[in-house]
VOTITI-433965 format. One record per residue (C-alpha): residue number from 1; residue in three letters; chain; x, y, z. Coordinates in Angstrom, 3 decimals. Each point is the difference from the previous one (the first is absolute). Layout:
+-----+---------+--------+----------+----------+----------+
| num | residuo | cadena |       c1 |       c2 |       c3 |
+-----+---------+--------+----------+----------+----------+
| NUM |     ala |      A |        X |        Y |        Z |
...
+-----+---------+--------+----------+----------+----------+
***
This chain:
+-----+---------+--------+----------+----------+----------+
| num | residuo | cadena |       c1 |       c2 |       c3 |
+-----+---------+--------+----------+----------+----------+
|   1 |     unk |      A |  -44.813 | -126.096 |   -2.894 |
|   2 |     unk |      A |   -0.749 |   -3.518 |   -1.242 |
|   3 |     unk |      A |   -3.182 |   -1.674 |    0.942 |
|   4 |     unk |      A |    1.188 |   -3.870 |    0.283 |
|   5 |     unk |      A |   -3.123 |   -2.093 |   -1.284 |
|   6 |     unk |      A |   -0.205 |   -3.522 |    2.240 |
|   7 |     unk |      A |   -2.255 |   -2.484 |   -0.590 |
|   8 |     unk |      A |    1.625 |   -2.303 |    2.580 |
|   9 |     unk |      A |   -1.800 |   -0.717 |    2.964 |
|  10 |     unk |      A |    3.116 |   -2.206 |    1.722 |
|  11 |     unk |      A |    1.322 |    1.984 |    3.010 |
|  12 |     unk |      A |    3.421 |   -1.733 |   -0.075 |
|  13 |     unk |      A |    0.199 |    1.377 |   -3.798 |
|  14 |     unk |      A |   -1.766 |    3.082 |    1.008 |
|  15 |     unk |      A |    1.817 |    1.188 |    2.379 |
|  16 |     unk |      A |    3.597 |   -1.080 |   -1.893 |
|  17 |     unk |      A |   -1.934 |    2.440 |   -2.825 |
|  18 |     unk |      A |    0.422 |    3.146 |    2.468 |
|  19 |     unk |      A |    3.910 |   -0.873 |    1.368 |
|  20 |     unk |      A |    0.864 |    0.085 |   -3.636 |
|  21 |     unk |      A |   -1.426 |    2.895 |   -1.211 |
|  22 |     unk |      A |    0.997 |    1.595 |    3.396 |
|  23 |     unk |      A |    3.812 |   -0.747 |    0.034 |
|  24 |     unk |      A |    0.794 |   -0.355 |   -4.362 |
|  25 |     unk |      A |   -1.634 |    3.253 |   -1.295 |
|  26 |     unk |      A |    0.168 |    3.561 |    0.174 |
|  27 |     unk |      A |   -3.341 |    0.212 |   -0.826 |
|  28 |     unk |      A |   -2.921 |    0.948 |    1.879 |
|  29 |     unk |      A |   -2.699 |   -2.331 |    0.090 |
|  30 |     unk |      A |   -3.688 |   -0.587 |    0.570 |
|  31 |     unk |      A |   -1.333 |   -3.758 |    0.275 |
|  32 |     unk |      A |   -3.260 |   -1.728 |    0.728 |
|  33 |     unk |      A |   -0.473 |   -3.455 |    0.681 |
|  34 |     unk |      A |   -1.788 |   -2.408 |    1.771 |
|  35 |     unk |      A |    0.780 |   -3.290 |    2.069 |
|  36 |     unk |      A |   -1.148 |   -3.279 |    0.736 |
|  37 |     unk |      A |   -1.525 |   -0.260 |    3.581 |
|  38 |     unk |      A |    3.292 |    0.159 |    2.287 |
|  39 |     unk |      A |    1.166 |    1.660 |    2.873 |
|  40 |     unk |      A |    2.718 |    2.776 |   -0.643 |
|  41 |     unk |      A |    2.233 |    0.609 |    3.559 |
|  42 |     unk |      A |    1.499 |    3.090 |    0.637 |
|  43 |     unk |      A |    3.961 |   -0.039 |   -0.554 |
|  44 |     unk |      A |    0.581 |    0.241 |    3.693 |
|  45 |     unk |      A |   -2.594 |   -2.716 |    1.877 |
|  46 |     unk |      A |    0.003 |   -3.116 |    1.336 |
|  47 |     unk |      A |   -2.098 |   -2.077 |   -2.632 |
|  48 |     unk |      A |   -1.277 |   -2.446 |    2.765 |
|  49 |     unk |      A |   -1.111 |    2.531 |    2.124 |
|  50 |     unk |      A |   -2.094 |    1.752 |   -2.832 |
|  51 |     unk |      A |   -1.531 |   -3.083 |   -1.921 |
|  52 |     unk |      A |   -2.273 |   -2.409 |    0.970 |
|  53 |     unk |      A |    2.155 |   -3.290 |   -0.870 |
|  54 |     unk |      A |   -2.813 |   -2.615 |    0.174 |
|  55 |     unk |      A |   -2.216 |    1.954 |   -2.122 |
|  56 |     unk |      A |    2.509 |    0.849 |   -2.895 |
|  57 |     unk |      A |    1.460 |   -3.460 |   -0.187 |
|  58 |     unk |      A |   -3.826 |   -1.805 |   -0.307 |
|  59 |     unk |      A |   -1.082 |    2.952 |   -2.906 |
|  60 |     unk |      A |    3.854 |   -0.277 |   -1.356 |
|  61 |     unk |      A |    0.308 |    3.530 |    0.299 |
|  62 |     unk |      A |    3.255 |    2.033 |   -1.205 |
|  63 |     unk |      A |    1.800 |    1.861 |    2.126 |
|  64 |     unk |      A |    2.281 |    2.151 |   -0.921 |
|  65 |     unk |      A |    2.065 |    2.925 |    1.676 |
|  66 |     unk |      A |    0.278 |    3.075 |   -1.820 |
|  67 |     unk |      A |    3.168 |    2.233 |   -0.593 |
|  68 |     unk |      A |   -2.057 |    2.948 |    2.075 |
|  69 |     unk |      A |   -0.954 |    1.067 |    3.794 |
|  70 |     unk |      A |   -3.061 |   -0.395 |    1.177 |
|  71 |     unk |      A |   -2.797 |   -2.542 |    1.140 |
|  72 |     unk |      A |   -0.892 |   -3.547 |   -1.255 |
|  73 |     unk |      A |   -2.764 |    0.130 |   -2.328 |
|  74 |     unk |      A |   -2.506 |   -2.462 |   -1.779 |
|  75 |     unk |      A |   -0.290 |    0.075 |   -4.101 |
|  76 |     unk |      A |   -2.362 |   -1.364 |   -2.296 |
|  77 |     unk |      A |   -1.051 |    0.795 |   -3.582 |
|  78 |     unk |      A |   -2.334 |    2.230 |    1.396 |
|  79 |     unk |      A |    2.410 |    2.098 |    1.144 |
|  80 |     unk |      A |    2.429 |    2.106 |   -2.507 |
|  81 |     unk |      A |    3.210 |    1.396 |    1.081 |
|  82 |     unk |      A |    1.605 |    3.432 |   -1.215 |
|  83 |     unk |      A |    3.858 |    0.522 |   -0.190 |
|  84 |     unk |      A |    1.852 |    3.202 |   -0.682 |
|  85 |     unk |      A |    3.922 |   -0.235 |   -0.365 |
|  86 |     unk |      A |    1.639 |    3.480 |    0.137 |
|  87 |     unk |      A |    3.460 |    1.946 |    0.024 |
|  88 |     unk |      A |    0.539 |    1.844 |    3.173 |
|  89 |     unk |      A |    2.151 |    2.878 |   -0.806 |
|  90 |     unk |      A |   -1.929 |    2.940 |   -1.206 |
|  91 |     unk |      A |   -3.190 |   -1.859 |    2.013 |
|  92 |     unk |      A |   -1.676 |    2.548 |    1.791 |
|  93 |     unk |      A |   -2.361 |   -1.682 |    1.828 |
|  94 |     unk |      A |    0.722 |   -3.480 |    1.130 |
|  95 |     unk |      A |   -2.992 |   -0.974 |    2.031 |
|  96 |     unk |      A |   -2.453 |   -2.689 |    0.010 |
|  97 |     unk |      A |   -2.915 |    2.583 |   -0.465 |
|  98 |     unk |      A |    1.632 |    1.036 |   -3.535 |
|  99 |     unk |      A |   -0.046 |   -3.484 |   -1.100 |
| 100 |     unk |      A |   -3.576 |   -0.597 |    1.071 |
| 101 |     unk |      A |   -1.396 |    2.881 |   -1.351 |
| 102 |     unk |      A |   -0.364 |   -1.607 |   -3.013 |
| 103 |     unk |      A |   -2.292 |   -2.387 |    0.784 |
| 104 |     unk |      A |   -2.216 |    2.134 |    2.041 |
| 105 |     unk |      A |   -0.155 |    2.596 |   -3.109 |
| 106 |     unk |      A |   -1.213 |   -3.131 |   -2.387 |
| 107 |     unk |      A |   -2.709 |   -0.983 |    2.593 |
| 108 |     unk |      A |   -0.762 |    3.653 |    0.125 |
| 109 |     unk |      A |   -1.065 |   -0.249 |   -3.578 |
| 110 |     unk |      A |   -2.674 |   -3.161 |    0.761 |
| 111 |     unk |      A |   -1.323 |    2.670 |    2.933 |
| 112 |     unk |      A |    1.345 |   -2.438 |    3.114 |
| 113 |     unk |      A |    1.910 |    2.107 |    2.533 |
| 114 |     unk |      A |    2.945 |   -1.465 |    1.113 |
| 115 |     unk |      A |    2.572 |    1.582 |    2.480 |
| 116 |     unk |      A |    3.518 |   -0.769 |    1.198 |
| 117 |     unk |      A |    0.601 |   -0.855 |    3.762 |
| 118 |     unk |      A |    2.081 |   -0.863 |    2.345 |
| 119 |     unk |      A |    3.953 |   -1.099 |   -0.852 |
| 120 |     unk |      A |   -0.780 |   -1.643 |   -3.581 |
| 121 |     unk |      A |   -3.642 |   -0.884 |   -0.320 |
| 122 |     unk |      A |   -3.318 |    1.165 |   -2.336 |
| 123 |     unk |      A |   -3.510 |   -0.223 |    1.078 |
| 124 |     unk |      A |   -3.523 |    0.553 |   -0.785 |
| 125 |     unk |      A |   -1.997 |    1.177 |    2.881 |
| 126 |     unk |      A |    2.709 |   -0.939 |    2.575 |
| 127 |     unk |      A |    0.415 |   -3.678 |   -1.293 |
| 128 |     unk |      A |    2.820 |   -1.175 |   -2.207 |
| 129 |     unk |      A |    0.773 |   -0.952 |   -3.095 |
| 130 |     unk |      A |    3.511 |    0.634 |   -0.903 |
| 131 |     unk |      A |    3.224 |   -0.500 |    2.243 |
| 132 |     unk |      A |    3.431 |    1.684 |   -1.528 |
| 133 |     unk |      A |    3.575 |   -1.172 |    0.433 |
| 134 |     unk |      A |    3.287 |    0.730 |   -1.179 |
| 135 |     unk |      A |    3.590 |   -1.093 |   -0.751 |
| 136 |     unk |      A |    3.556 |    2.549 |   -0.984 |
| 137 |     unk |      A |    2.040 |   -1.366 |   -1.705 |
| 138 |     unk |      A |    3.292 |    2.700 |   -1.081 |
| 139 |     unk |      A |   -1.940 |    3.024 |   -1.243 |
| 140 |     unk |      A |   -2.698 |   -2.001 |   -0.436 |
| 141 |     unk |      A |   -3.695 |   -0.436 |    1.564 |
| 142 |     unk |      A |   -2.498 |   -2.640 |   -0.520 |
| 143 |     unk |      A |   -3.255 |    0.604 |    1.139 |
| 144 |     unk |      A |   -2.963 |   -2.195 |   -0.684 |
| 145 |     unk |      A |   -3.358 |   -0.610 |    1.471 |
| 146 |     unk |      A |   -2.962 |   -2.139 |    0.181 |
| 147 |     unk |      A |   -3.369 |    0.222 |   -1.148 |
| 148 |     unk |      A |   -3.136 |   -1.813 |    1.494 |
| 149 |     unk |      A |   -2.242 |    0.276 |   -3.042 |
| 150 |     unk |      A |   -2.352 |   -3.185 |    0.488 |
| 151 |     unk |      A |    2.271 |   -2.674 |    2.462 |
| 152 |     unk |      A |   -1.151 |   -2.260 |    2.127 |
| 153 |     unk |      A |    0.063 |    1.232 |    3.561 |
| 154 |     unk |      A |   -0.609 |   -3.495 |    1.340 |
| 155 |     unk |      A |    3.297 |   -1.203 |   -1.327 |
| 156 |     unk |      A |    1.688 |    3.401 |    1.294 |
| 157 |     unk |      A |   -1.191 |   -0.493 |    3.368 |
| 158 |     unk |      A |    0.750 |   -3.694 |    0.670 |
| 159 |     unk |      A |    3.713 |   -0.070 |   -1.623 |
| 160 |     unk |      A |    1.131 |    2.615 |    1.779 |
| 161 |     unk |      A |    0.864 |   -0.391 |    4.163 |
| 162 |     unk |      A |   -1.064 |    3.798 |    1.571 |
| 163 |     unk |      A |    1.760 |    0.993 |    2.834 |
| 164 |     unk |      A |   -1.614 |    1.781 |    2.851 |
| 165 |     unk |      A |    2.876 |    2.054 |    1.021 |
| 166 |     unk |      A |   -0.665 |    1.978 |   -3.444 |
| 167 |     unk |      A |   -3.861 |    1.185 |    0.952 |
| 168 |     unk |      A |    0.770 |   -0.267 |    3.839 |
| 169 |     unk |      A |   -1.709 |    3.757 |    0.785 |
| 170 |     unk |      A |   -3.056 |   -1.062 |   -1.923 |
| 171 |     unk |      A |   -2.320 |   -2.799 |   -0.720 |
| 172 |     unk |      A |    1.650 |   -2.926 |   -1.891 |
| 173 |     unk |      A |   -2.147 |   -0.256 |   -3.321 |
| 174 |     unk |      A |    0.283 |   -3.018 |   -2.727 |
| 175 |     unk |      A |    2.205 |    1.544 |   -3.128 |
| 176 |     unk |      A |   -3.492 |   -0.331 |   -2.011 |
| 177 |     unk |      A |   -1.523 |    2.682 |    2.174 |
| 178 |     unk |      A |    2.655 |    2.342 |   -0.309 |
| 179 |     unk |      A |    0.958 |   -0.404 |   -4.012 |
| 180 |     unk |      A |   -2.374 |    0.842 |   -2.939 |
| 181 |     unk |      A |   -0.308 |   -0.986 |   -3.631 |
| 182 |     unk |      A |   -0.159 |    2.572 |   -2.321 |
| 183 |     unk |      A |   -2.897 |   -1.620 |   -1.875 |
| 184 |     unk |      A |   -2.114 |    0.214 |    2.736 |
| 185 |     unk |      A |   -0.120 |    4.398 |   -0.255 |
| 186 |     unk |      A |   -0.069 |   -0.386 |   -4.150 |
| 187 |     unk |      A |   -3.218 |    1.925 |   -1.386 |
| 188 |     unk |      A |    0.268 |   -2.343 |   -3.100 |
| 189 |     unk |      A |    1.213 |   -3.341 |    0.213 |
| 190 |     unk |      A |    3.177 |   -1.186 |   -1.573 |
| 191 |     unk |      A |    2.460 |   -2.963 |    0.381 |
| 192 |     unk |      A |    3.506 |   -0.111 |    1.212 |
| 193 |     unk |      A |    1.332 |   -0.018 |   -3.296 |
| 194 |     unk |      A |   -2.171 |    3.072 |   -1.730 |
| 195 |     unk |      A |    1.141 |    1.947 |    3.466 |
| 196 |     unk |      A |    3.400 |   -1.051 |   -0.525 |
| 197 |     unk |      A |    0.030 |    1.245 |   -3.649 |
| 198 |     unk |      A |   -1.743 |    2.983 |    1.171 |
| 199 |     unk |      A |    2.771 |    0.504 |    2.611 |
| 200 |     unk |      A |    3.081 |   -0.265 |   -2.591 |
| 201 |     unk |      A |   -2.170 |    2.475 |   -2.199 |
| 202 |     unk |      A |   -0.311 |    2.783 |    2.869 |
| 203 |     unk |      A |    3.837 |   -0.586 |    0.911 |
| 204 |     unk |      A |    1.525 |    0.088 |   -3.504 |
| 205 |     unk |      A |   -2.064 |    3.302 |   -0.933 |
| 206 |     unk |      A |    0.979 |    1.908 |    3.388 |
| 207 |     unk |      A |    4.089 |   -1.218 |   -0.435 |
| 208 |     unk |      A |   -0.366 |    0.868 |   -3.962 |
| 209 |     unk |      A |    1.041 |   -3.903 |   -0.345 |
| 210 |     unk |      A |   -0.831 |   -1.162 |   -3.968 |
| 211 |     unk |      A |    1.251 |   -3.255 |   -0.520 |
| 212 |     unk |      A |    0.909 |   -3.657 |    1.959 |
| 213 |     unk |      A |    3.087 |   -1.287 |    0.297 |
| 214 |     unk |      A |    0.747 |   -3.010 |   -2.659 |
| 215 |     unk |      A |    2.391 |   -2.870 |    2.103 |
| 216 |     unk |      A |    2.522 |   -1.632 |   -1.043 |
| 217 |     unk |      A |    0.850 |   -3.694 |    0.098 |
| 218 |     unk |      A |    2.893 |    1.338 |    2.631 |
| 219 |     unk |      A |   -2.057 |    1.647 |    1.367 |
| 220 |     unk |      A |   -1.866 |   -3.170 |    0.730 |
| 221 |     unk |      A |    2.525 |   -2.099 |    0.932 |
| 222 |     unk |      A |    1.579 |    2.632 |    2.800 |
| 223 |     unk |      A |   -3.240 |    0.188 |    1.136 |
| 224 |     unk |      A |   -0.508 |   -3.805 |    0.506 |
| 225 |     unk |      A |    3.522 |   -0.062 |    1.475 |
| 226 |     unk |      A |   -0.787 |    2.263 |    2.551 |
| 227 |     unk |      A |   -2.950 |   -1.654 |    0.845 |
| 228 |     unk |      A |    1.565 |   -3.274 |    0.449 |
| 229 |     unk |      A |    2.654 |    1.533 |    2.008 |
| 230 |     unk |      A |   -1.888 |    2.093 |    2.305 |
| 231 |     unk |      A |   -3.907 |   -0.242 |    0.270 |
| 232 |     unk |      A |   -0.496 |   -3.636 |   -0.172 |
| 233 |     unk |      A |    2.723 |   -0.590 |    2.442 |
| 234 |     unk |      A |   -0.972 |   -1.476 |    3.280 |
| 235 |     unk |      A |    2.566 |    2.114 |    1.294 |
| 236 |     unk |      A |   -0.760 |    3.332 |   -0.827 |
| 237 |     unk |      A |   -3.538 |   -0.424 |    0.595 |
| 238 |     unk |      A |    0.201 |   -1.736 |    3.311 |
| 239 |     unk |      A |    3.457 |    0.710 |    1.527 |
| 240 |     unk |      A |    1.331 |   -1.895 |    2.838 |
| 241 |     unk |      A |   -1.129 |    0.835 |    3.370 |
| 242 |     unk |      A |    2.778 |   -1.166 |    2.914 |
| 243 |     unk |      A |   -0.393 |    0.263 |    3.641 |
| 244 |     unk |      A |    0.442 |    3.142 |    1.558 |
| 245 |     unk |      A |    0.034 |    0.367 |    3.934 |
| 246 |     unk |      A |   -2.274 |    3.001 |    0.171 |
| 247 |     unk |      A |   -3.106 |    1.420 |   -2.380 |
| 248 |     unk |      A |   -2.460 |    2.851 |    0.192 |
| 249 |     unk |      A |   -2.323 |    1.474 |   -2.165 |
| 250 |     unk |      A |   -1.609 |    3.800 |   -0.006 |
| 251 |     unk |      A |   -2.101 |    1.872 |   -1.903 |
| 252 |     unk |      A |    1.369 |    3.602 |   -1.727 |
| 253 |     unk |      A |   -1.311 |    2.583 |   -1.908 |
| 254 |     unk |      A |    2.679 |   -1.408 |   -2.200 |
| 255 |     unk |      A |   -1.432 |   -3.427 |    0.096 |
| 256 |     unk |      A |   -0.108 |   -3.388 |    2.060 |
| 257 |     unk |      A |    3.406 |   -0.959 |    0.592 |
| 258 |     unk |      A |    1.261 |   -3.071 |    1.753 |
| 259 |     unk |      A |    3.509 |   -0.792 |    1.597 |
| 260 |     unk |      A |    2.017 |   -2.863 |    0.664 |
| 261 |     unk |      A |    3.646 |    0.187 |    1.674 |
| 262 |     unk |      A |    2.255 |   -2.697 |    0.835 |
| 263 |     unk |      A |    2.247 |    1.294 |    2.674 |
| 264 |     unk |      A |    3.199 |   -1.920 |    0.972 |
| 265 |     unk |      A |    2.608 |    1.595 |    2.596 |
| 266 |     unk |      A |   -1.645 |    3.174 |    0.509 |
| 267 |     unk |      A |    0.072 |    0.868 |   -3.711 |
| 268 |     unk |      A |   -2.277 |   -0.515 |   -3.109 |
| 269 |     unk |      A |    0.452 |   -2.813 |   -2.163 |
| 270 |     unk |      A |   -2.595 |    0.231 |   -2.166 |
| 271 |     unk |      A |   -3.287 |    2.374 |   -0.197 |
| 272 |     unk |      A |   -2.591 |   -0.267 |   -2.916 |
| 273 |     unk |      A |   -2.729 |    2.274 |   -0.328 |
| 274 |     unk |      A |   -3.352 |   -0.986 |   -1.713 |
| 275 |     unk |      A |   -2.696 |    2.565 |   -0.909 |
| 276 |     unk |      A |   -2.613 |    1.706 |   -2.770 |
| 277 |     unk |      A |    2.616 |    2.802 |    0.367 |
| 278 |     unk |      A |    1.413 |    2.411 |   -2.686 |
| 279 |     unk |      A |    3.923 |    0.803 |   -0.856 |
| 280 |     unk |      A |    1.936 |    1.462 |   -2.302 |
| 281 |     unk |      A |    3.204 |   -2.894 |    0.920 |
| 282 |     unk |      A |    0.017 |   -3.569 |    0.561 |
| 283 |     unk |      A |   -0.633 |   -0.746 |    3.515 |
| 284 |     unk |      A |    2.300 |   -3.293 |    0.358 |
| 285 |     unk |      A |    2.849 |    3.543 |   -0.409 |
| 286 |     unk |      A |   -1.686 |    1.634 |    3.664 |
| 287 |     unk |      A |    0.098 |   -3.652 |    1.508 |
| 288 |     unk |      A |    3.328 |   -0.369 |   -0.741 |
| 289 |     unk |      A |    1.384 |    3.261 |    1.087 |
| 290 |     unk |      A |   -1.284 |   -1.169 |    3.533 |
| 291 |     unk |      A |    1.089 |   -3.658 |   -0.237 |
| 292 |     unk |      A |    3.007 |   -0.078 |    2.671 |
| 293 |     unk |      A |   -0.831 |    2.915 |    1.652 |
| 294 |     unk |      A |   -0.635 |   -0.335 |    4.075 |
| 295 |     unk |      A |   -3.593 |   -0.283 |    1.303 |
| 296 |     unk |      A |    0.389 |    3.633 |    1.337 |
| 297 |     unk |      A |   -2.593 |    2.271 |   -0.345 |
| 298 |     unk |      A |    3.015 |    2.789 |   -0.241 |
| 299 |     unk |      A |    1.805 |   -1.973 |   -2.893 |
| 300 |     unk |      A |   -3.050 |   -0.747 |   -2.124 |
| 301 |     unk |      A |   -0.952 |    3.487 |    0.251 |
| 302 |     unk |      A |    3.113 |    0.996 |   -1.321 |
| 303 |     unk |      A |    0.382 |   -2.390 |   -2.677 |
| 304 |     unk |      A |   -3.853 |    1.119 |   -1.250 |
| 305 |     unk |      A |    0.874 |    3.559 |    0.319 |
| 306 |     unk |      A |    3.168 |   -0.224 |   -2.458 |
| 307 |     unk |      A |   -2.416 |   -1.278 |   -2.625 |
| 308 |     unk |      A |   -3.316 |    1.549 |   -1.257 |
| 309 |     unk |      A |   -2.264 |   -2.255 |    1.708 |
| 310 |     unk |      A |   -3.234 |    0.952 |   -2.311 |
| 311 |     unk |      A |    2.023 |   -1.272 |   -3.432 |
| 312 |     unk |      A |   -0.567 |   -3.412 |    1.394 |
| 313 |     unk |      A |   -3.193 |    0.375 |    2.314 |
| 314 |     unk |      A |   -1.656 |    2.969 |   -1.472 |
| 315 |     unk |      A |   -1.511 |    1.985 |    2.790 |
| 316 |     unk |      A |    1.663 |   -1.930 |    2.775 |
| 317 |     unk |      A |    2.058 |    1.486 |    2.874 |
| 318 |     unk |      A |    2.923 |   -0.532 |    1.921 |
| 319 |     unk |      A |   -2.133 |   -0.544 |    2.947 |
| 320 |     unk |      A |   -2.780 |   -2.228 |   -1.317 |
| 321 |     unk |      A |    2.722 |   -2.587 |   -0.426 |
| 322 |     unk |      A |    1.619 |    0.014 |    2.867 |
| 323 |     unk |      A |   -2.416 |    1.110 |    2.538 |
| 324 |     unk |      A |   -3.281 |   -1.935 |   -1.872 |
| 325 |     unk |      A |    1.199 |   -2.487 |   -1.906 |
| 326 |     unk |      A |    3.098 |   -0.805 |    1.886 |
| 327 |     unk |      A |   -1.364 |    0.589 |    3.526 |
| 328 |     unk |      A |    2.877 |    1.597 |    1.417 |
+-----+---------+--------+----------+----------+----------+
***
């Protein structure tokens, strides 16, 4: 395993950094880095609906939407994200508590207790500090993390929009009263950057990992290509959002998820579903599969049932599309 030393604290770059190392090595890899304050959207949401525009425009705030699942989150240098890039075959054990585990060993060591919960989180005494997402790619998985060490939960709060539906069966708090810093449980103080270092040092001596990895200038410049291409793109960050005749929005176990269907002649012309969901397959291939297909709740049913639903949705069922989402 390499462990990928980055200094950078641009998300465009940062997150370029990962698709690289993800999709041109064999390699497995282990990378810490930090970012600039931004806000990183999940692969599959609506940006609008998850930032708060007026806010990031007058603090000229990045955003930036990552290759992963997941929810939108708010970074700052006082936060330090964790990356591992692995090989599936021969994997074992895939899930997001493997990945974590890490983490909550090296706090183990400075005597905080940390836990894994829910679908992809890690808390201390029932309030967060870490969300987890991830991406395949061939028989590939990225999974990374963040890492509230000392951020400001002022600036996470009020750049983010929270949505009722997702806290409906209990009270709605602010993020800041439901999120932690780790600094706050430390028995000795340190900074972000001696935790950091502390971090890499706990990770590299449980993976047996004894040297960085030394770039190249191509390395560099594929990097900054992808970058350019990708994560500074309006495009890919924002998307385009056209009118659809109908839109509704439920909360999973799997995840918020929102749909919007345009429906012309009794059949689907376009559907687009937004969420903080997880999949193993691109999503735009499920809304395609049911682009054309009548506004039945007999021929969607079909259609979902030739495909394995839960590679694009993960926990989602035939029923809580058509019958929840879909009304029918």
């Amino acid at each position: 395993m390499y462990y990928i030393k980055n200094d950078s604290i641009n998300p465009y770059f940062n997150h370029a950094l990962e698709e690289y190392f993800l999709k041109n090595f064999e390699e497995e890899c282990f990378i810490l880095w930090r970012n600039e304050p931004c806000i990183l959207i999940g692969r599959n949401q609506n940006t609008l609906a998850e930032i708060n525009p007026e806010y990031v425009r007058k603090n000229e705030i990045k955003v930036v939407r990552r290759l992963t699942g997941g929810g939108a989150v708010f970074n700052d240098l006082g936060n330090i994200n964790f990356t591992f890039i692995t090989n599936l075959e021969g994997l074992e054990d895939s899930s997001f508590r493997k990945f974590a585990q890490p983490v909550i060993e090296a706090l183990e060591k400075l005597d905080v207790r940390a836990e894994f919960s829910g679908r992809n989180d890690i808390t201390i005494d029932g309030r967060k500090f870490s969300g987890n997402a991830r991406y395949y790619y061939k028989k590939r998985l990225l999974h990374h993390g963040t890492i509230l060490f000392s951020g400001n939960l002022t600036n996470l709060n009020d750049a983010l929009r929270i949505k009722p539906i997702k806290y409906r069966d209990k009270a709605v708090k602010s993020v800041k009263n439901r999120v932690t810093n780790i600094s706050e449980h430390l028995a000795e103080k340190m900074d972000v950057l001696q935790f950091r270092d502390f971090l890499m040092k706990s990770i590299m001596d449980k993976y047996g990992i004894k040297s960085c990895y030394d770039f190249s200038e191509e390395d560099y410049r594929r990097i900054d290509e992808i970058r350019k291409n990708r994560f500074e793109s309006y495009e890919w960050n924002y998307g385009s959002s056209p009118e659809y005749a109908f839109s509704n929005e439920e909360r999973f176990p799997c995840g918020t998820i929102e749909v919007r269907t345009d429906i012309r002649d009794g059949s689907i012309r376009n559907i687009k579903f937004f969420g903080d969901f997880f999949g193993k397959k691109e999503i735009s291939e499920l809304e395609l599969s049911l682009c054309g297909v009548k506004y039945e709740k007999n021929e969607i049913e079909k259609i979902l049932n030739e495909i394995n639903l839960d590679d694009y949705i993960q926990g989602m069922r035939t029923e809580d599309v058509t019958e929840k989402l879909l009304s029918m």
